[in-house]
C-alpha positions as CSV (number, residue, x, y, z in Angstrom):
1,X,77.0,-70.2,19.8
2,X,79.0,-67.3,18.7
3,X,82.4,-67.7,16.6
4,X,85.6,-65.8,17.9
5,X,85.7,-64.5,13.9
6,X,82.5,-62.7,14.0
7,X,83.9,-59.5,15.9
8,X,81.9,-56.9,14.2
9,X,80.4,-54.5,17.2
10,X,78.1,-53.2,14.9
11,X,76.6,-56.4,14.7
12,X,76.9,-57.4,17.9
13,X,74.8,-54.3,18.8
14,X,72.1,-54.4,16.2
15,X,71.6,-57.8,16.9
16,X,72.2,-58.1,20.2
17,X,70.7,-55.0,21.9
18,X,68.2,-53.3,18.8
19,X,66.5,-56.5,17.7
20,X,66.4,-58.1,21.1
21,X,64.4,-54.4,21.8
22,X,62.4,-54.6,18.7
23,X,61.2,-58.2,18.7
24,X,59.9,-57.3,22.3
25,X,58.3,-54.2,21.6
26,X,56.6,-55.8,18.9
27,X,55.5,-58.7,21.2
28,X,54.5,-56.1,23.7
29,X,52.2,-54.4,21.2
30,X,50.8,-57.3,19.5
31,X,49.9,-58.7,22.8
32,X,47.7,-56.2,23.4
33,X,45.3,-56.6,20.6
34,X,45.7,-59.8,17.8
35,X,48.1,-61.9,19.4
36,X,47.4,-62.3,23.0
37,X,49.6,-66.0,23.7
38,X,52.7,-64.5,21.7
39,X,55.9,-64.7,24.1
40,X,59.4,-64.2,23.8
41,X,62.1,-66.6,25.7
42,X,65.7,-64.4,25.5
43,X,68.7,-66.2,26.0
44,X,71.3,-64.3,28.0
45,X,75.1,-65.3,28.3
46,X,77.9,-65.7,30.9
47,X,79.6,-63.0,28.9
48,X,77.2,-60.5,30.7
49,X,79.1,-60.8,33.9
50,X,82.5,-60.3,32.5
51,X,85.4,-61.9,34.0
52,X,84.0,-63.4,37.4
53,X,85.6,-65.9,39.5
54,X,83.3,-68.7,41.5
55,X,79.6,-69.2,40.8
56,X,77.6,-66.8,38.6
57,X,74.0,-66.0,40.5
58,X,71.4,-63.7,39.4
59,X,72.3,-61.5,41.9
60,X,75.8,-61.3,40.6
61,X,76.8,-58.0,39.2
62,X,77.5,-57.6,35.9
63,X,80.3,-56.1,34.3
64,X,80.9,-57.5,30.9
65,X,84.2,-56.7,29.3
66,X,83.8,-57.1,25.7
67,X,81.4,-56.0,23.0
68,X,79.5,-59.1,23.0
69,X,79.2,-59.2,26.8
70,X,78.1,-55.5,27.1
71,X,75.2,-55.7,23.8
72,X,73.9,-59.2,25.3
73,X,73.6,-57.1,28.5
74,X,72.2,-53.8,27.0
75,X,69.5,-56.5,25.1
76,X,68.5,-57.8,28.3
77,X,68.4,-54.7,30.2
78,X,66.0,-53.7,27.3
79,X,63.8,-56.3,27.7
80,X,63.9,-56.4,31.1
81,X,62.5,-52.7,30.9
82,X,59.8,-53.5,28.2
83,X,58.6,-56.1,30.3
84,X,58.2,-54.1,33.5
85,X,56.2,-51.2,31.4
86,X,53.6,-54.2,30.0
């Protein structure tokens, strides 16, 4: 989990969005050559979709409206895009 006191949107997007990008682009690349099993499981969060009322699908829009929402989204947007490329 995340604690309400660590607030820092730097952070939050470094960690969130650039490392979530570079662990996969790594993965992507290693896969190819010396490391063919390697995979990466990425854990999303609720705070993705923002402030949504009833049950949360994967069809559900999301429209995250805090920093940690929006740099867990921009990490899985990331990954979601390195994965389609591999």
């Amino acid at each position: 989990g995340v604690s309400r006191n660590d607030n820092n949107a730097e952070t939050a997007w470094r960690i969130n969005g650039d490392l979530v990008e570079e662990i996969a682009l790594t993965i992507a690349y290693a896969s190819m050559s010396r490391w063919p099993g390697l995979r990466l499981v990425h854990v999303g969060s609720g705070f993705e979709y923002g402030s949504v009322s009833g049950v949360i699908t994967e069809r559900t829009n999301p429209e995250p409206n805090a920093v940690y929402g929006q740099s867990k989204l921009s990490g899985t947007r990331k990954l979601e895009e390195i994965a389609a490329g591999s």
